[in-house]
RODO-2510 file (C-alpha; in nm, 4 decimals, decimal comma):
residues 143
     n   res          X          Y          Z
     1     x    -3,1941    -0,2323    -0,1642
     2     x    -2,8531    -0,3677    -0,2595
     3     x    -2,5410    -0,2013    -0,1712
     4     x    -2,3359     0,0099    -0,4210
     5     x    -1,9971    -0,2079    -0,5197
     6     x    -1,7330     0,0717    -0,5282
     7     x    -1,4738    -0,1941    -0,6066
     8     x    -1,6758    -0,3105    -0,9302
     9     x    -1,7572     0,0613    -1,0530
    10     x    -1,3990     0,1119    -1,0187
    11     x    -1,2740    -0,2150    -1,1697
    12     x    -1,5314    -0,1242    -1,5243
    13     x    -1,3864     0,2082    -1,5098
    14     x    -1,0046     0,1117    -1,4764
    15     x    -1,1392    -0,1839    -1,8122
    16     x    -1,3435     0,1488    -2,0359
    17     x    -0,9518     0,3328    -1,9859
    18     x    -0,7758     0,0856    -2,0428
    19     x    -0,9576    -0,0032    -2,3544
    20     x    -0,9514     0,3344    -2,4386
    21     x    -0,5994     0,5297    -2,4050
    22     x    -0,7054     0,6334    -2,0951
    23     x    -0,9787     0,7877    -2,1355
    24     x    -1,3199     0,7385    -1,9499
    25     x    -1,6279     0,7127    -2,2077
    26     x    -1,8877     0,5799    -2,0203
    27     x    -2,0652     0,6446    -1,6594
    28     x    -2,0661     1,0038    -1,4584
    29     x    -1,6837     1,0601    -1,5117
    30     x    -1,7057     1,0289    -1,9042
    31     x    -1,4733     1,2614    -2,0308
    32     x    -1,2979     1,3569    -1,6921
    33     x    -0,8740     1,3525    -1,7210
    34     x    -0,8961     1,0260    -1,4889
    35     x    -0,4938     0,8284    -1,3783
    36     x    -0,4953     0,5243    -1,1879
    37     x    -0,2537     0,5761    -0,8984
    38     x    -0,1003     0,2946    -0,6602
    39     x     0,0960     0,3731    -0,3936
    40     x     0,2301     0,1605    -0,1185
    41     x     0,0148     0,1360     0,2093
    42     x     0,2144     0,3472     0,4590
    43     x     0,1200     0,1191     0,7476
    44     x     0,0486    -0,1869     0,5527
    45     x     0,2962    -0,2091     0,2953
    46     x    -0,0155    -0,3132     0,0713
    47     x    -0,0797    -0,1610    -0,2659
    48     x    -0,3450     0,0983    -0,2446
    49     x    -0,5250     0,2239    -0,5804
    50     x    -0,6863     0,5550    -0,6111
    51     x    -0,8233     0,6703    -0,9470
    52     x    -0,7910     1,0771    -0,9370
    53     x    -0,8296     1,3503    -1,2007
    54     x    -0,5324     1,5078    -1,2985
    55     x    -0,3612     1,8227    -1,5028
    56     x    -0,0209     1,8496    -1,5876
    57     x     0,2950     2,0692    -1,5677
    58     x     0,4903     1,9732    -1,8421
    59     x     0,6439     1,6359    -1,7901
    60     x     0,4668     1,6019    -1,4494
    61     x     0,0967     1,4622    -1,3608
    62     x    -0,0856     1,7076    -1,0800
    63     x    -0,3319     1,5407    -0,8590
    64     x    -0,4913     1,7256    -0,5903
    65     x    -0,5884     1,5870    -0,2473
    66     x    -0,9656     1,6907    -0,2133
    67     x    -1,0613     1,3482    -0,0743
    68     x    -1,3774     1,3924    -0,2679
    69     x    -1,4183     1,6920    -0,0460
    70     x    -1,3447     1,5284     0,3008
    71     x    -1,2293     1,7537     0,5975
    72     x    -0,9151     1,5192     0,6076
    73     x    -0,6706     1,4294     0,3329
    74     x    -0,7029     1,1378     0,1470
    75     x    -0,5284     0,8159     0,2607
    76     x    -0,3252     0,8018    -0,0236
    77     x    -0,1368     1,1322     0,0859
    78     x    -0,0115     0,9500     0,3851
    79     x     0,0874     0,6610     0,1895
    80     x     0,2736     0,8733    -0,0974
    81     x     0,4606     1,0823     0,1893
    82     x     0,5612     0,8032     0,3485
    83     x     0,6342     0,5780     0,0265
    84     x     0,6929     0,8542    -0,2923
    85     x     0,7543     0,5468    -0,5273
    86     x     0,3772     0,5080    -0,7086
    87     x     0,2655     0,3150    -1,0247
    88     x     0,0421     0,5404    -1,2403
    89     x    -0,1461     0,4707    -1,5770
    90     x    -0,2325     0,7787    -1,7720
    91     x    -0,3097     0,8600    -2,1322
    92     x    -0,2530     0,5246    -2,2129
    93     x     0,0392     0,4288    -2,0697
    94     x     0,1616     0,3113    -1,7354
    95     x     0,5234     0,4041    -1,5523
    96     x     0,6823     0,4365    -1,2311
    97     x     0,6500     0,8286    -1,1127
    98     x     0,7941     0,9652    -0,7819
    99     x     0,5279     1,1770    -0,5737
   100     x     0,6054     1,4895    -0,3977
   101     x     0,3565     1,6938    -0,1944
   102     x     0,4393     2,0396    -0,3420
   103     x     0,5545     2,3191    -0,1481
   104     x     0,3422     2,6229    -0,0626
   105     x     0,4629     2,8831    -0,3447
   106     x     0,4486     2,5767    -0,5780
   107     x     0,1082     2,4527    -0,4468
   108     x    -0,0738     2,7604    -0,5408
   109     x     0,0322     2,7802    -0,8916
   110     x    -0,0505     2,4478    -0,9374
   111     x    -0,3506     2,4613    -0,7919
   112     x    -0,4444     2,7861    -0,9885
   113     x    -0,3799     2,5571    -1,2801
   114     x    -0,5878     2,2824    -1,1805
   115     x    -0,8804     2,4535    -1,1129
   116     x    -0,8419     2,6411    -1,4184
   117     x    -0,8752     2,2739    -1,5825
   118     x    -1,1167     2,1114    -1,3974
   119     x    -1,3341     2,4243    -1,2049
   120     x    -1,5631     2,1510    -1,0049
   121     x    -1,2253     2,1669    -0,8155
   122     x    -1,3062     2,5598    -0,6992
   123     x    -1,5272     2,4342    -0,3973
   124     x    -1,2975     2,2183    -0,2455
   125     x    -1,1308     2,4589     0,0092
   126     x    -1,4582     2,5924     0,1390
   127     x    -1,6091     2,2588     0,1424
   128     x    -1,2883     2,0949     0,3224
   129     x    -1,2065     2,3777     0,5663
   130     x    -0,8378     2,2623     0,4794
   131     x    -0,5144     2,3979     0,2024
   132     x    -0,5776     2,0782    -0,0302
   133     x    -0,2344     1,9555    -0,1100
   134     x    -0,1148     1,9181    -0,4405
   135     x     0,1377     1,6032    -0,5248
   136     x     0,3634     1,5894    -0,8585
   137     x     0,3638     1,2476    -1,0138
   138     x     0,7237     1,2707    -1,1858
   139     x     0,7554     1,0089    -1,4180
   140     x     1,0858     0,7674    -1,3537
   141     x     1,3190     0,8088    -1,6875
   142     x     1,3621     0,4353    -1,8108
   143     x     0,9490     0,3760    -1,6915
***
């Protein structure tokens, strides 16, 4: 049996969006609010791509920080607190956005919001054993 190429899957996805105005319309995330994400490696420097569903709060994009459900936070957390500056394409369009991990009276709301959205999110706490962190993705004016 072969092995699965998560690069590939990712690279057809990142073409069916882009073709698209963002928007996903084949394979098991169809449909799904999907951004593209890259941040700057916090120990490598490297750029790091994550593709993550999002909501938003008015101007801002919402991600959450489920790492698929992992009991530790995804890699790109680390590399957005240590390096806010990210690249992001969403709806169609890409810009420069600064990340911020939101604060705990923010965090709930958004997260309230976010599972309100996308409710396969609900399960993530219990799963995770962990507060999932929520990140803004402010766009840059000029971006």
């Amino acid at each position: 049996m072969s092995e699965w190429d998560y690069a590939a899957f990712e690279n057809a996805m990142i073409e069916d969006m882009r073709a698209h105005d963002g928007r996903v319309t084949t394979g098991p995330l169809a449909g799904e609010p999907l951004l593209v994400m890259v941040s700057t490696g916090a120990k490598t420097g490297q750029p790091r791509r994550a593709i993550l569903n999002f909501t938003r709060d008015g101007a801002d994009y919402v991600v959450a920080g489920t790492a698929g459900g992992s009991p530790k936070d995804p890699s790109w957390l680390v590399n957005v607190r240590t390096n806010p500056e990210v690249s992001v394409e969403a709806e169609g369009r890409s810009f420069k956005a600064q990340a911020s991990v939101a604060d705990k009276a923010d965090r709930e709301r958004l997260w309230r919001g976010h599972v309100d959205a996308l409710p396969k999110f609900a399960d993530y706490p219990r799963q995770t054993g962990r507060v999932i962190p929520m990140v803004r993705l402010t766009p840059v004016s000029g971006s």
